[in-house]
C-alpha positions in Angstrom: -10.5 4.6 -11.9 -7.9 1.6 -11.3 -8.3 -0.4 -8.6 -5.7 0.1 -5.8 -3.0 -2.4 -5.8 -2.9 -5.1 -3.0 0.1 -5.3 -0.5 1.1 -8.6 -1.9 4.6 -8.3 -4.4 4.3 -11.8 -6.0 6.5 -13.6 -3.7 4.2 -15.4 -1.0 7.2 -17.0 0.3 6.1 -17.8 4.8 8.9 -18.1 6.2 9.5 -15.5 8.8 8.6 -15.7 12.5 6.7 -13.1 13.5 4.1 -11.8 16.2 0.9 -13.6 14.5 2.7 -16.4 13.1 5.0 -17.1 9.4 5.1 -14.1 7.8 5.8 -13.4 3.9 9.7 -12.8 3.7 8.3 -10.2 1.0 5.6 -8.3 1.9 5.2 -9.2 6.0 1.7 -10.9 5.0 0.2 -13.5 6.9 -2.0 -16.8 5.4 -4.4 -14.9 6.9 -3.9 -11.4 6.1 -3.5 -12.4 2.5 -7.2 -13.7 2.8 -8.3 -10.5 4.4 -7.1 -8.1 1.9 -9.0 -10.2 -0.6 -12.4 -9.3 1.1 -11.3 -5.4 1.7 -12.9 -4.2 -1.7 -13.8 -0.5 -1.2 -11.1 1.7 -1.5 -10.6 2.9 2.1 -10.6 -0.3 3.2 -7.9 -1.1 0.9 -5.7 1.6 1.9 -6.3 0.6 5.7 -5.2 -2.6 5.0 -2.4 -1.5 3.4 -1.2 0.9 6.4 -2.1 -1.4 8.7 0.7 -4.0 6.7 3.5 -1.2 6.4 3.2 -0.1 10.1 3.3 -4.3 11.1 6.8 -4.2 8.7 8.1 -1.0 10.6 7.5 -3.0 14.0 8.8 -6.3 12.6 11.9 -4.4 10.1 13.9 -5.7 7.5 11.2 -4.4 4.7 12.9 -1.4 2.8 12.5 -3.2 -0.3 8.7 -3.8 -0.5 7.8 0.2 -1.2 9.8 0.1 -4.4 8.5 -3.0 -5.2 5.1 -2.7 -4.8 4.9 0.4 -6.7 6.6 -1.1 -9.2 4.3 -4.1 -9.7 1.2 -1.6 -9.2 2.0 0.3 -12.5 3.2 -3.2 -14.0 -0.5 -4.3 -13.8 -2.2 -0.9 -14.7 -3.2 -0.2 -11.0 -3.0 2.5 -8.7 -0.4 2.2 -6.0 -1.9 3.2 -2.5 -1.7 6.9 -1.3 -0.3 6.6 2.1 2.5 4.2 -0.1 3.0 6.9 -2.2 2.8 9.7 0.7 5.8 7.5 2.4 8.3 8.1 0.2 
């Protein structure tokens, strides 16, 4: 089975002021956060992750792009793009 895509679109551009810091204009991610979902390797930790960054760019906004895009970049590199990502649409 492929392994489930991480939130991350290829942008990692921190320029956005948000509650825990600069955010990625792209994906909402965090310095940090993009460390974290490094070290989530088991699936539902991976799809945790990945709710826990789409509810942070509900509350922050301005993210309509990054479900398109990340599925889009999941099949790009032969992964699986995460069910509550694909459940959203």
């Amino acid at each position: 089975m492929a392994k489930t895509q991480s939130p991350c679109i290829g942008i990692c551009t921190y320029r956005r002021p948000g509650p825990a810091g600069l955010h990625c204009i792209a994906c909402s991610l965090t310095k940090t956060q993009k460390a974290l979902a490094k070290q989530a390797k088991s699936k539902p930790a991976r799809e945790a992750f990945i709710a826990l960054v789409m509810a942070q760019q509900a509350a922050m906004g301005r993210y309509d792009h990054w479900r398109e895009a990340y599925i889009a970049r999941a099949a790009k590199k032969g992964r699986r793009a995460a069910k509550v990502v694909r459940r959203a649409g």
